[in-house]
LUMROMAR-702083 format. One line per field, with one value per residue (C-alpha): x, y, z; residue number from 1. Coordinates in steps of 0.5 Angstrom, whole numbers, plus 500, padded with zeros to 3 digits. Example, Ala and Ser with C-alpha at 12.3 -4.5 7.8 and 13.67 -1.06 7.14 Angstrom:
2
c1: [525:527]
c2: [491:498]
c3: [516:514]
nr: [1:2]
% end
This chain:
88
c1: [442:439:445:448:442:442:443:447:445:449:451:450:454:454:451:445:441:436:444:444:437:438:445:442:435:441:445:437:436:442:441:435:437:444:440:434:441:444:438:438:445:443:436:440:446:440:437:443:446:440:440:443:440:437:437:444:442:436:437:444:446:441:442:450:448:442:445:452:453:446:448:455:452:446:452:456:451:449:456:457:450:452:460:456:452:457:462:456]
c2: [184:187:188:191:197:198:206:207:212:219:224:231:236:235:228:228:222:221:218:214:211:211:208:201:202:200:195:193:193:189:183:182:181:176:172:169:167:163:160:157:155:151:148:146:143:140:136:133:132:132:134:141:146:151:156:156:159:163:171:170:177:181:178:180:186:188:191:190:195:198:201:203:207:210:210:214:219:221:221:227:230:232:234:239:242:243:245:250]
c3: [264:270:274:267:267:274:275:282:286:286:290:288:293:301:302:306:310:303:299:305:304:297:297:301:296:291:295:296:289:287:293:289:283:285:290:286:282:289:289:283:283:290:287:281:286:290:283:282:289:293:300:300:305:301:307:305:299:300:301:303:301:303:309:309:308:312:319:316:310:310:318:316:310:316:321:317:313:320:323:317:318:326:323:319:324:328:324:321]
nr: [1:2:3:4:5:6:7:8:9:10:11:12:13:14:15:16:17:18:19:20:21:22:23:24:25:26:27:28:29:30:31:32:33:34:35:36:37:38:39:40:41:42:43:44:45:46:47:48:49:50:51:52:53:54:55:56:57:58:59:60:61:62:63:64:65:66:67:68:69:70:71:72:73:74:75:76:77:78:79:80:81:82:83:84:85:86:87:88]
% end
């Protein structure tokens, strides 16, 4: 329900570094509703099976996209915003 309700951010005219922070707030935001949902998989996988390396199953996609897609995003926000003033 909570992913269903999420309300993406949108960029209205030239993009500016503010998207950029609010685009990685979303991805933020969406790490924090899946991940407590990987880690109740791997907890229910450990009440059955037994040994299972819950470090497997904590904070996993925020931990992907941390550095990764949240840099590129801040990468190609600033990328533009130098485009622009050159251009301008």
């Amino acid at each position: 329900m909570k992913l269903a309700c999420l309300m993406p951010h949108t960029i209205y005219g030239d993009p500016t570094i503010q998207d950029a922070k609010a685009l990685q707030q979303d991805l933020d935001a969406i790490a924090a509703i899946v991940d407590p949902v990987v880690n109740a998989v791997g907890r229910y996988a450990q009440s059955n099976f037994g040994r299972i390396d819950m470090a497997l199953f904590t904070d996993q996609l925020r931990n992907a996209l941390d550095g990764n897609a949240t840099f590129e995003i801040e990468q190609a926000a600033r990328a533009w915003e130098e485009e622009w003033e050159e251009s301008g």
